[in-house]
Short mmCIF file of the C-alpha atoms (twelve columns), coordinates in Angstrom:
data_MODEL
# 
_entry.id   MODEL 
# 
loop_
_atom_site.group_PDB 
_atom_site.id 
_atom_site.type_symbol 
_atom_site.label_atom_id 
_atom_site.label_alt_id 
_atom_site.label_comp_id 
_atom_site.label_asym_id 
_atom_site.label_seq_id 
_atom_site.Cartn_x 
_atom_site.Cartn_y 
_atom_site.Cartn_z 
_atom_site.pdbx_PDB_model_num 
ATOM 1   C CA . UNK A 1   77.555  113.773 124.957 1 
ATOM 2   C CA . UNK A 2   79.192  111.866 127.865 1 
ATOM 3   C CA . UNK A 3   79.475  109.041 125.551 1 
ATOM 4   C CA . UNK A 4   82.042  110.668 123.246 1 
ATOM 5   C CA . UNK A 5   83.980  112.283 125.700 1 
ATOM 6   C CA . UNK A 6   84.596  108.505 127.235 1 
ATOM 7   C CA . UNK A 7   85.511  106.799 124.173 1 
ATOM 8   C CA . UNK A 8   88.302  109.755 123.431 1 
ATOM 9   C CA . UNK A 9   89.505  109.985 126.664 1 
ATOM 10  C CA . UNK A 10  89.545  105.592 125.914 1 
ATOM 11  C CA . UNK A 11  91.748  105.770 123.406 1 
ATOM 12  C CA . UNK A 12  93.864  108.764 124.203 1 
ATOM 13  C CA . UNK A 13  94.813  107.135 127.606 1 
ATOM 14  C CA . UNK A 14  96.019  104.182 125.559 1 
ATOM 15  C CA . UNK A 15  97.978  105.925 122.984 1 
ATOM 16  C CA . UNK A 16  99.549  107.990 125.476 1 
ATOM 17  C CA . UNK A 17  100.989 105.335 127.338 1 
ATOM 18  C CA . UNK A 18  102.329 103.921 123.770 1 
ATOM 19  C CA . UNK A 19  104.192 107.208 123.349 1 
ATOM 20  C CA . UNK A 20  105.861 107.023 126.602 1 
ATOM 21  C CA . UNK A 21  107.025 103.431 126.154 1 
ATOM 22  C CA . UNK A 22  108.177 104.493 122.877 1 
ATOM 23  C CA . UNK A 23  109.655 107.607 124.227 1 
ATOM 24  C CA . UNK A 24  111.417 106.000 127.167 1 
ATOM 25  C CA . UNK A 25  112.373 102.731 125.465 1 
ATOM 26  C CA . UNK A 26  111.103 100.598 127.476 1 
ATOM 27  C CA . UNK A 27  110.285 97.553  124.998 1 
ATOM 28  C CA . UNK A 28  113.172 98.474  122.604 1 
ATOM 29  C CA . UNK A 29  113.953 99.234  118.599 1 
ATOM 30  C CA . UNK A 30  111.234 97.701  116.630 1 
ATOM 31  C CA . UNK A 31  108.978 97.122  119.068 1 
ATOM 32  C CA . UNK A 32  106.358 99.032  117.141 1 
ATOM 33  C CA . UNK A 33  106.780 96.960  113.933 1 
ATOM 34  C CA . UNK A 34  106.351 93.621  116.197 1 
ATOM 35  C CA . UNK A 35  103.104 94.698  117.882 1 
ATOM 36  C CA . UNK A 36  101.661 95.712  114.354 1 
ATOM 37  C CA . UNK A 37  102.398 92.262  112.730 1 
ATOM 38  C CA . UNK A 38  101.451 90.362  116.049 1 
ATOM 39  C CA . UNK A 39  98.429  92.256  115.430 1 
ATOM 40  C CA . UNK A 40  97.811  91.975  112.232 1 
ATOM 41  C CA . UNK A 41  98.523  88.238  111.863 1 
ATOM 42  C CA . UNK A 42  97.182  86.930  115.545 1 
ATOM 43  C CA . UNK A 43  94.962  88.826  117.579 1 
ATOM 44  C CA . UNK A 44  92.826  91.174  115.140 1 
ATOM 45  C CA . UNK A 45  91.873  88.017  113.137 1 
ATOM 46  C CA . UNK A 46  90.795  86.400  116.388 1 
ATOM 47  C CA . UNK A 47  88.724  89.737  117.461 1 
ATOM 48  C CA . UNK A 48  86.982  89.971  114.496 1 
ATOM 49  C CA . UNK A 49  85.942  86.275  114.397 1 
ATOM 50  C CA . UNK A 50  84.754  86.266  118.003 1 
ATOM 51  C CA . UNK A 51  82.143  89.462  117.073 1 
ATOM 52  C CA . UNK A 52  81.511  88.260  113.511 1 
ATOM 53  C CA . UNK A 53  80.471  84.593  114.548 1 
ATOM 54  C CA . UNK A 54  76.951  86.040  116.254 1 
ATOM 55  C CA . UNK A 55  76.325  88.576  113.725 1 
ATOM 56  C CA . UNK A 56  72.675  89.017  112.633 1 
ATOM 57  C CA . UNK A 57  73.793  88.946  108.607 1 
ATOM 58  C CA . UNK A 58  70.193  90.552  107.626 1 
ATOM 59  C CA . UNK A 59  72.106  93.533  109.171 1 
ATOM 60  C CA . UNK A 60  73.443  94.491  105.328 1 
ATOM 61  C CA . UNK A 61  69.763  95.102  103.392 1 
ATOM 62  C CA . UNK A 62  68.685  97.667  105.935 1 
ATOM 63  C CA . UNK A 63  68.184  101.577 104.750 1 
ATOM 64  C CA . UNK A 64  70.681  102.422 107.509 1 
ATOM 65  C CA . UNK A 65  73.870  100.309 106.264 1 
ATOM 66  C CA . UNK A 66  72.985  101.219 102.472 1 
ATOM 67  C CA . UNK A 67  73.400  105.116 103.845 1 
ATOM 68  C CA . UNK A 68  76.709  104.296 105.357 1 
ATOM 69  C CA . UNK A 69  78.030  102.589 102.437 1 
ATOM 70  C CA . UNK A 70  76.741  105.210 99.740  1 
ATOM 71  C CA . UNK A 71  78.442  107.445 101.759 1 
ATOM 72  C CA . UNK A 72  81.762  105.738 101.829 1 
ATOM 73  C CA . UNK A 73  81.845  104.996 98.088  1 
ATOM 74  C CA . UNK A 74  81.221  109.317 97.736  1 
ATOM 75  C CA . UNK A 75  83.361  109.784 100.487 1 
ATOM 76  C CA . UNK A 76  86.078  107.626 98.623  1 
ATOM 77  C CA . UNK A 77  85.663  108.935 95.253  1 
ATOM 78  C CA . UNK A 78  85.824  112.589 96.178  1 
ATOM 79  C CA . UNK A 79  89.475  111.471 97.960  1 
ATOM 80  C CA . UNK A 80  90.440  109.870 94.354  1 
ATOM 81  C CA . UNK A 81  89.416  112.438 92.173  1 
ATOM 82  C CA . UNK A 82  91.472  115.425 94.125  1 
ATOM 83  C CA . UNK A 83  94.209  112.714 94.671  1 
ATOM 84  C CA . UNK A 84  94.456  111.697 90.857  1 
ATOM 85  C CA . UNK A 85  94.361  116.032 89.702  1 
ATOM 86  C CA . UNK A 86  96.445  117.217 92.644  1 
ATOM 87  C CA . UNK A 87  98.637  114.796 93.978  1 
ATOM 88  C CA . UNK A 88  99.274  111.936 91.523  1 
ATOM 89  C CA . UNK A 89  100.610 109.576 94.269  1 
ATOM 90  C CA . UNK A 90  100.898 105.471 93.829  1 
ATOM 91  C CA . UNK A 91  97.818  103.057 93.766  1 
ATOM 92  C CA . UNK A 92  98.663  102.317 97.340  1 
ATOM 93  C CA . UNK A 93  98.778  105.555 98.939  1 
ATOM 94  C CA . UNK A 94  95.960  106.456 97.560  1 
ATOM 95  C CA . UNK A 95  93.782  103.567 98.507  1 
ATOM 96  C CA . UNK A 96  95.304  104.674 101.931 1 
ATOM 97  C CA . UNK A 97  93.961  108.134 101.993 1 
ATOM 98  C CA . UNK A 98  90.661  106.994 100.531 1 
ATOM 99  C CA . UNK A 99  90.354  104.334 103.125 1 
ATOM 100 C CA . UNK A 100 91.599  107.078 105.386 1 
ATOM 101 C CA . UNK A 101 88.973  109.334 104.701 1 
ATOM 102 C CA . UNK A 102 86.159  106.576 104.793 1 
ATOM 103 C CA . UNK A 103 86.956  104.137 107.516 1 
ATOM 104 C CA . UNK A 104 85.385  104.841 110.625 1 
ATOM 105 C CA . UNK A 105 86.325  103.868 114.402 1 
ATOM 106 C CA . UNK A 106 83.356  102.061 114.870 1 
ATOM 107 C CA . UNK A 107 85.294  99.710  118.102 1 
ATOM 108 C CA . UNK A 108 86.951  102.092 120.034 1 
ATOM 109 C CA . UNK A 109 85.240  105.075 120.418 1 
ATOM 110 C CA . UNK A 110 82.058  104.220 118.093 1 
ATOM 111 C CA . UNK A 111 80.664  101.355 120.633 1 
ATOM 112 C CA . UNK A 112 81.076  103.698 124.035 1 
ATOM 113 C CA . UNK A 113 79.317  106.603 121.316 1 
ATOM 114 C CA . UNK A 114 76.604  104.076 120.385 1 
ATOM 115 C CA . UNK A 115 75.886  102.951 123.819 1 
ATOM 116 C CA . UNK A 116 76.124  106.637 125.149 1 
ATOM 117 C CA . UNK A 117 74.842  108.988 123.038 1 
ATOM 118 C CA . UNK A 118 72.488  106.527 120.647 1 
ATOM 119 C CA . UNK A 119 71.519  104.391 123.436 1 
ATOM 120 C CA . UNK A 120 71.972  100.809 121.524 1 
ATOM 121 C CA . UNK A 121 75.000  99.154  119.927 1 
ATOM 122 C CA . UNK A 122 72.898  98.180  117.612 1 
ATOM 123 C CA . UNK A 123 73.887  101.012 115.052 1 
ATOM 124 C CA . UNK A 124 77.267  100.781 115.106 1 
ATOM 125 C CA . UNK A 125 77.471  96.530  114.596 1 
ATOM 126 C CA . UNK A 126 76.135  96.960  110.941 1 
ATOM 127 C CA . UNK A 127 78.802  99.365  110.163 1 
ATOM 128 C CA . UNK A 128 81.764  96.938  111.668 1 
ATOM 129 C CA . UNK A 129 80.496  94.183  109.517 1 
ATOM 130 C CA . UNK A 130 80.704  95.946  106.538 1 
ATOM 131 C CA . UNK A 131 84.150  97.426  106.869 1 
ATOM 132 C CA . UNK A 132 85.277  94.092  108.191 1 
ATOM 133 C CA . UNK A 133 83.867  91.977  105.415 1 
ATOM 134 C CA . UNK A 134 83.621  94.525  102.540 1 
ATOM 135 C CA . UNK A 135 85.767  97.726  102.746 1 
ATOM 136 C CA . UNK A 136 89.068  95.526  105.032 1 
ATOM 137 C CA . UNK A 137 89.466  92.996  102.276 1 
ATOM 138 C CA . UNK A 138 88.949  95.491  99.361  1 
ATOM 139 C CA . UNK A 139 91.606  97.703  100.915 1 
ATOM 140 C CA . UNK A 140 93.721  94.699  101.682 1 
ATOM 141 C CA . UNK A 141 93.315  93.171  98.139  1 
ATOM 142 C CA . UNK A 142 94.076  96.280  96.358  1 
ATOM 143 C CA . UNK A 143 97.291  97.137  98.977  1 
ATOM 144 C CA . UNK A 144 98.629  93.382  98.151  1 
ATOM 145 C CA . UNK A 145 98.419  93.800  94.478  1 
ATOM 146 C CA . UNK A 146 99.786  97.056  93.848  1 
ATOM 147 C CA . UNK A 147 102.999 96.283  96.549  1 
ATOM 148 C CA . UNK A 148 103.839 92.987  94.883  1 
ATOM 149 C CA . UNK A 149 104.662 95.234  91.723  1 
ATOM 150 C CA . UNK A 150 101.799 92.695  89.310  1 
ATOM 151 C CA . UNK A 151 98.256  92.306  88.702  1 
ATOM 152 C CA . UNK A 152 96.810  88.470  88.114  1 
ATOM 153 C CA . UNK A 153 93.400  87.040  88.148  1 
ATOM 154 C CA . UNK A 154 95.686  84.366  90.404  1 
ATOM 155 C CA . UNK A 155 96.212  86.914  92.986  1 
ATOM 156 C CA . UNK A 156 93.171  88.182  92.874  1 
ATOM 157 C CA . UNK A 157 91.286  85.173  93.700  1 
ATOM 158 C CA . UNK A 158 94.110  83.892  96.100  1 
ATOM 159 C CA . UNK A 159 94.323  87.148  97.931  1 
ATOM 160 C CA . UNK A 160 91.845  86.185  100.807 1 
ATOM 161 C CA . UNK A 161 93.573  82.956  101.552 1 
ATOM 162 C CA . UNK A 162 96.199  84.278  102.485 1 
ATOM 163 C CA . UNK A 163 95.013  86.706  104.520 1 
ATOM 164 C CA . UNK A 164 94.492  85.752  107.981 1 
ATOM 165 C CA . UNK A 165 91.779  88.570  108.629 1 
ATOM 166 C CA . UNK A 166 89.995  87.956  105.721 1 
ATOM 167 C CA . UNK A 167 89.835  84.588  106.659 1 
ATOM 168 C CA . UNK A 168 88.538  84.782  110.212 1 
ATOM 169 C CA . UNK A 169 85.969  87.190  109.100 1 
ATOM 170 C CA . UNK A 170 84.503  84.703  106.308 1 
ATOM 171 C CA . UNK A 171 84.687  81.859  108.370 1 
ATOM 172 C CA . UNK A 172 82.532  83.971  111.079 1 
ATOM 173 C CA . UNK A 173 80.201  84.942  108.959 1 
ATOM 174 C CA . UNK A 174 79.702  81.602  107.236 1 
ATOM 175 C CA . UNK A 175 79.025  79.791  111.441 1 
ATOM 176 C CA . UNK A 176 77.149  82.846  111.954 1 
ATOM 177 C CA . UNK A 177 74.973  82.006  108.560 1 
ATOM 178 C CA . UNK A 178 74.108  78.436  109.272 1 
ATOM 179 C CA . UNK A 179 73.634  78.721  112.949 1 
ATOM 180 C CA . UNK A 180 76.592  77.056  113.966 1 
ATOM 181 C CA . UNK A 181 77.125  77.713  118.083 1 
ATOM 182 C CA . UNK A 182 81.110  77.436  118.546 1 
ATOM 183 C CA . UNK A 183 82.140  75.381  121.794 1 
ATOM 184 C CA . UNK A 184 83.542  77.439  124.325 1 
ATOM 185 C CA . UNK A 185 86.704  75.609  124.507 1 
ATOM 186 C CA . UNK A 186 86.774  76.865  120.989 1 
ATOM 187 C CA . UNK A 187 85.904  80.274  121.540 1 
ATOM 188 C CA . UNK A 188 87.352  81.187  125.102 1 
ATOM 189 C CA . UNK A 189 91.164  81.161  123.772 1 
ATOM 190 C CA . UNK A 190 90.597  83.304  121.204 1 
ATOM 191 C CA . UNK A 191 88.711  85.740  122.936 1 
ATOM 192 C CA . UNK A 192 91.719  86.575  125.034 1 
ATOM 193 C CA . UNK A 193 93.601  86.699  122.198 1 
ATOM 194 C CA . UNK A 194 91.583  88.954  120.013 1 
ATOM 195 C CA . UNK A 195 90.766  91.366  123.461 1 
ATOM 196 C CA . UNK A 196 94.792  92.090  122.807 1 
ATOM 197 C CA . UNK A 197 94.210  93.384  119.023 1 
ATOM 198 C CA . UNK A 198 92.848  97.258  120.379 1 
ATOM 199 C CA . UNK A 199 95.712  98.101  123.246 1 
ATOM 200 C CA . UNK A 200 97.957  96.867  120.810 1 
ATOM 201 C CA . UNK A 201 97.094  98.686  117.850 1 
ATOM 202 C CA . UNK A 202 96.731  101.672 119.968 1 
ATOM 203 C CA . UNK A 203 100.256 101.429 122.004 1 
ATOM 204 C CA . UNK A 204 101.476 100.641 118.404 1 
ATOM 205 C CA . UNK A 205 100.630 103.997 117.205 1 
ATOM 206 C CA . UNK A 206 101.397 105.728 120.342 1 
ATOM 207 C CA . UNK A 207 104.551 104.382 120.014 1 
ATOM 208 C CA . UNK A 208 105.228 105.616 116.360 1 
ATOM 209 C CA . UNK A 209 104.544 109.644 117.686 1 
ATOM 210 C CA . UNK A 210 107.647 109.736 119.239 1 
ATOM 211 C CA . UNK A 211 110.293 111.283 117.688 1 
ATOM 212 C CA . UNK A 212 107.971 112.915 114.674 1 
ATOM 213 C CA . UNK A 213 106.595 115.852 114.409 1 
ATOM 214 C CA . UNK A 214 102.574 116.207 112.908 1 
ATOM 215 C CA . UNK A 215 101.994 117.465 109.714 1 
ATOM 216 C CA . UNK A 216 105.461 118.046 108.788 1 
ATOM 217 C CA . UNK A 217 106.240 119.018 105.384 1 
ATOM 218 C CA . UNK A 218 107.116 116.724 102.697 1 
ATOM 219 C CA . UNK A 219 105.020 113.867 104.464 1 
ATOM 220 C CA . UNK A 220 102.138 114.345 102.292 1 
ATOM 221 C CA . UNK A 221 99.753  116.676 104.584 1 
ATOM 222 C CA . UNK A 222 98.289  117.401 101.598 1 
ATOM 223 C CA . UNK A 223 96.698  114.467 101.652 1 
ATOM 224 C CA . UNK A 224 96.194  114.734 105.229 1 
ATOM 225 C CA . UNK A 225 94.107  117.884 105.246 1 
ATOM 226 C CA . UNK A 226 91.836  116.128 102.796 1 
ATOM 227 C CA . UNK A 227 91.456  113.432 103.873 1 
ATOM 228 C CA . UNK A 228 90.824  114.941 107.145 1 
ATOM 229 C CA . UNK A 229 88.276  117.197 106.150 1 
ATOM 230 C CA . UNK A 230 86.130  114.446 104.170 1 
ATOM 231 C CA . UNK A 231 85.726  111.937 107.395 1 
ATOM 232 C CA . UNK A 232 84.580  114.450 110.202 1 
ATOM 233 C CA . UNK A 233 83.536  117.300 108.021 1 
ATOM 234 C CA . UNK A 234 81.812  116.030 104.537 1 
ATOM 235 C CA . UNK A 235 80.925  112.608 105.178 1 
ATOM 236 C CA . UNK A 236 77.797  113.694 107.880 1 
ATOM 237 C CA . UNK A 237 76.920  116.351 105.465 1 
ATOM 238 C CA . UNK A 238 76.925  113.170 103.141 1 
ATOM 239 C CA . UNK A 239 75.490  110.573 105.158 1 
ATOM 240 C CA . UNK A 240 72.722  113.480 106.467 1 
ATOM 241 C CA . UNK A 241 71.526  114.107 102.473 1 
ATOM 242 C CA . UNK A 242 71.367  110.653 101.689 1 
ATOM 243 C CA . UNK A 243 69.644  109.268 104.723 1 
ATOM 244 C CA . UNK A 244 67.226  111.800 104.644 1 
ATOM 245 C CA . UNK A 245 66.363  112.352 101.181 1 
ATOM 246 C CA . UNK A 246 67.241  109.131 99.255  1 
ATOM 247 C CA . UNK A 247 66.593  106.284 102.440 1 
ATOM 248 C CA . UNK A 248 64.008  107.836 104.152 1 
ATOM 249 C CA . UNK A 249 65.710  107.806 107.614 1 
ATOM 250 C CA . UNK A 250 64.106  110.202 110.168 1 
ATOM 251 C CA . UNK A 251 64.675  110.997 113.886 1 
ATOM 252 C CA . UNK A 252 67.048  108.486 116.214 1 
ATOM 253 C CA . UNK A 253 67.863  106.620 113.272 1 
ATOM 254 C CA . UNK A 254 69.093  109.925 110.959 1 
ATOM 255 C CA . UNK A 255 70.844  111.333 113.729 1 
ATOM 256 C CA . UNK A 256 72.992  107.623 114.478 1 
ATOM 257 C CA . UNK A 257 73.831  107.329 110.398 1 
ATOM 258 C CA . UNK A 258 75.184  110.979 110.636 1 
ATOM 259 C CA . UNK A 259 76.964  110.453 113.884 1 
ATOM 260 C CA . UNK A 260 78.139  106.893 112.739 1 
ATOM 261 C CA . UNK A 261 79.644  108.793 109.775 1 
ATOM 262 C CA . UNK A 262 81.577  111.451 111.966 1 
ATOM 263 C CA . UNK A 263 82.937  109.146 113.481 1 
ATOM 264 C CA . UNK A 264 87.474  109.388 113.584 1 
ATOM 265 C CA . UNK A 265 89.508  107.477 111.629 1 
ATOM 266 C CA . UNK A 266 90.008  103.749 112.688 1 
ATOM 267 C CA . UNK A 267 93.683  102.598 113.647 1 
ATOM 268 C CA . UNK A 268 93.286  99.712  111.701 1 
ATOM 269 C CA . UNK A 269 94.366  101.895 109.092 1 
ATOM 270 C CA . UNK A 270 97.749  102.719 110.355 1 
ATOM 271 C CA . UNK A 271 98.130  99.127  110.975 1 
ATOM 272 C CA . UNK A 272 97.563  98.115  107.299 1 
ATOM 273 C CA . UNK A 273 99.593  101.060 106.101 1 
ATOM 274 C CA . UNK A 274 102.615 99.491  108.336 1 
ATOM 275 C CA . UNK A 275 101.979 95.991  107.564 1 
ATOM 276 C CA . UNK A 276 102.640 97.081  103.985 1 
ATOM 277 C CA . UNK A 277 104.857 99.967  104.717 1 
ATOM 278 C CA . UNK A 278 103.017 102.236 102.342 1 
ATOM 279 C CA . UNK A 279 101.643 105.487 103.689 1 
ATOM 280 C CA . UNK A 280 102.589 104.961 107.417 1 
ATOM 281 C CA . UNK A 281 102.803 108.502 108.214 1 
ATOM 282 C CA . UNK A 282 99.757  109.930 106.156 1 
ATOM 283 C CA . UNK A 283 98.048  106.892 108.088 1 
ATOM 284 C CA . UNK A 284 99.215  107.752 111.173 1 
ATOM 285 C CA . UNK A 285 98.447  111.399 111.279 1 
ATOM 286 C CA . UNK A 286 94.981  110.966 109.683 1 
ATOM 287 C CA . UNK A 287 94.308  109.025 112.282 1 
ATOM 288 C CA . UNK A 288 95.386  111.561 115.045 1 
ATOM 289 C CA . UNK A 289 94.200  114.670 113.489 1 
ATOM 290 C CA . UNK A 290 90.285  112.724 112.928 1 
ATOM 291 C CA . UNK A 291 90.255  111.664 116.320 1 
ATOM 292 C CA . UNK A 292 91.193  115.471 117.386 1 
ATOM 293 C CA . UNK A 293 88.989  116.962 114.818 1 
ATOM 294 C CA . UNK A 294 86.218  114.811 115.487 1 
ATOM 295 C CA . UNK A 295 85.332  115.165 119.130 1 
ATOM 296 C CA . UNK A 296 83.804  119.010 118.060 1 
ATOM 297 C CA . UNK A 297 82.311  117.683 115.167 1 
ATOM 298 C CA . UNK A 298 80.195  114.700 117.275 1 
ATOM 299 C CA . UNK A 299 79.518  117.355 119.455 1 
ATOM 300 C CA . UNK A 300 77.800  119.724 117.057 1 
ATOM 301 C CA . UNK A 301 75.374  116.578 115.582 1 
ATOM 302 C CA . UNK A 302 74.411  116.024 118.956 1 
ATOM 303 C CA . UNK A 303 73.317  119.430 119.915 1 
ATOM 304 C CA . UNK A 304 71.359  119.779 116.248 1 
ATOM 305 C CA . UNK A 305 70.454  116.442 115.640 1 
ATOM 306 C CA . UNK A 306 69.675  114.404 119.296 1 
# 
C-alpha cells in the first residue's frame, strides 16, 4: 500500500505548489493558459514519443489490455447514457465527462502504484499505450470537430496531422514497429523536454484552484458526481467481472486490471478541456475529487484482492 500513498503524496506536492504560485502571483495573469499550451503543443508530444518509441506493440492482443478497454467503452457508455437523459449538455462536454470517467492516471501515480503495490511496470505500460494511441486521439478528434462548429470526412482524416500529440505517438509507434533505435543526439533533447510535460500539467492545475471553490453550483457537479463515481467506484467492479468471468484473469494479474482501473483521473484531461476551453471546470474537479476519492478505493482492492 506504500506504493499509493507515494504516488498521491507525488502529485499532491506538485499541485500544491501550483496553487501557491497561482495564489501568490508569482508567474502572473495567464500563466496557467501558457503552461497548458506549452504543454500541450511541446513537451507532452515529446514525453509520449520518448516512452512510445520502445514499446513492445504485442502489448494490445493480451487478455489484460482487452479487460481495460471493455471496461472503458462500459465505463464510457454508462457516462453517455445518464448524460444524454439527465443532462443534455454539448458533444464536447460530454466526451469530457466520458473521458473523465474513463481515463486513468496511469504516469503519475499509476507507475509508483505498479512498481509498489504490483511489483512490475509492466501492467500499467499497456494501459498508457492505449489511451495514448487510441482513447487521446479519439477524444481529441471528436473535441476538434464538435468546437470548429462542422463535421467533414476532410477533418476527419486531417485531424491527426495536425495534432502534434497524435503525431509523436504514431511516429513512436511506427520506430518502435520496425525496430528503428533513435540516436541519442536525437532522443536526449527531447527527453528533457518531455520530463517538463507532468510538473507542468500539474502546476497548471494547481494553479487553476485558486480563487474557485469545488463543486460549486451551476458548474455542472452533476456531472461531476458521476463521473466521479464511475472511475474509482464502478469501473473495478467492471474491470473485476470482466477479467474474471469473460478473460479468464486470475490472481496478480486480476488484482492489477482492477487496481489499474481504480486508478484517478489523469490531468491530461484538464489539459485537453483547456486547450479547447470546453469543460475546464468539470475537468478540473473530476480530476481532484478522483484523485481524493481514489486513494480509499486502491486501498480497499489491496486489502481484498493482493
Amino acid at each position: 500500500m506504500g506504493g499509493v500513498l507515494i504516488g498521491f503524496a507525488i502529485i499532491g506536492f506538485v499541485i500544491l505548489v501550483g496553487y501557491v504560485v497561482g495564489r501568490i502571483g508569482i508567474a502572473g495573469p495567464g500563466a496557467g493558459y501558457v503552461l497548458n499550451r506549452l504543454t500541450f503543443f511541446v513537451a507532452t508530444p515529446a514525453l509520449l514519443f520518448t516512452v512510445l518509441v520502445h514499446a513492445d506493440v504485442r502489448v494490445f492482443v493480451s487478455p489484460f489490455l482487452m479487460t481495460v478497454l471493455c471496461s472503458v467503452l462500459l465505463g464510457a457508455a454508462l457516462f453517455v447514457t445518464v448524460s444524454l437523459v439527465f443532462f443534455r449538455t454539448p458533444v464536447a462536454e460530454t466526451t469530457l465527462g466520458a473521458t473523465a470517467a474513463t481515463y486513468v492516471n496511469a504516469n503519475n501515480i499509476g507507475l509508483p502504484v505498479a512498481i509498489y503495490v504490483l511489483g512490475s511496470a509492466q501492467y500499467v505500460a499497456p494501459v498508457l499505450l492505449l489511451q495514448l494511441l487510441v482513447l487521446a486521439p479519439l477524444t481529441l478528434t471528436i473535441l476538434d470537430m464538435s468546437t470548429r462548429g462542422r463535421v467533414s470526412l476532410r477533418s476527419i482524416l486531417t485531424q491527426p496531422v495536425r495534432n502534434p500529440m497524435i503525431i509523436a505517438s504514431a511516429a513512436a509507434v511506427l520506430i518502435a514497429t520496425l525496430g528503428i533505435t533513435v540516436p541519442e543526439p536525437i532522443l536526449a533533447p527531447l527527453e528533457i523536454l518531455g520530463g517538463a510535460a507532468i510538473p507542468m500539467v500539474l502546476l497548471a492545475f494547481g494553479m487553476s484552484l485558486h480563487g474557485q471553490r469545488l463543486l460549486k453550483a451551476g458548474t455542472g457537479r452533476k456531472q461531476v458526481a458521476v463521473a466521479s463515481v464511475i472511475k474509482v467506484g464502478v469501473m473495478p467492479v467492471i474491470a473485476y467481472l470482466l477479467g474474471r468471468f469473460a478473460f479468464g484473469l486470475t490472481g496478480t494479474e486480476l488484482f492489477a486490471v482492477v487496481t489499474v482501473s481504480a486508478l484517478p483521473t489523469a490531468q491530461n484531461i484538464y489539459n485537453f478541456s483547456a486547450r479547447y476551453n470546453r469543460g475546464t471546470v468539470i475537468a478540473r474537479d473530476t480530476v481532484l475529487v478522483t484523485t481524493i476519492a481514489s486513494l480509499p478505493s486502491l486501498l480497499l482492492i489491496a486489502a481484498l484482492l493482493a
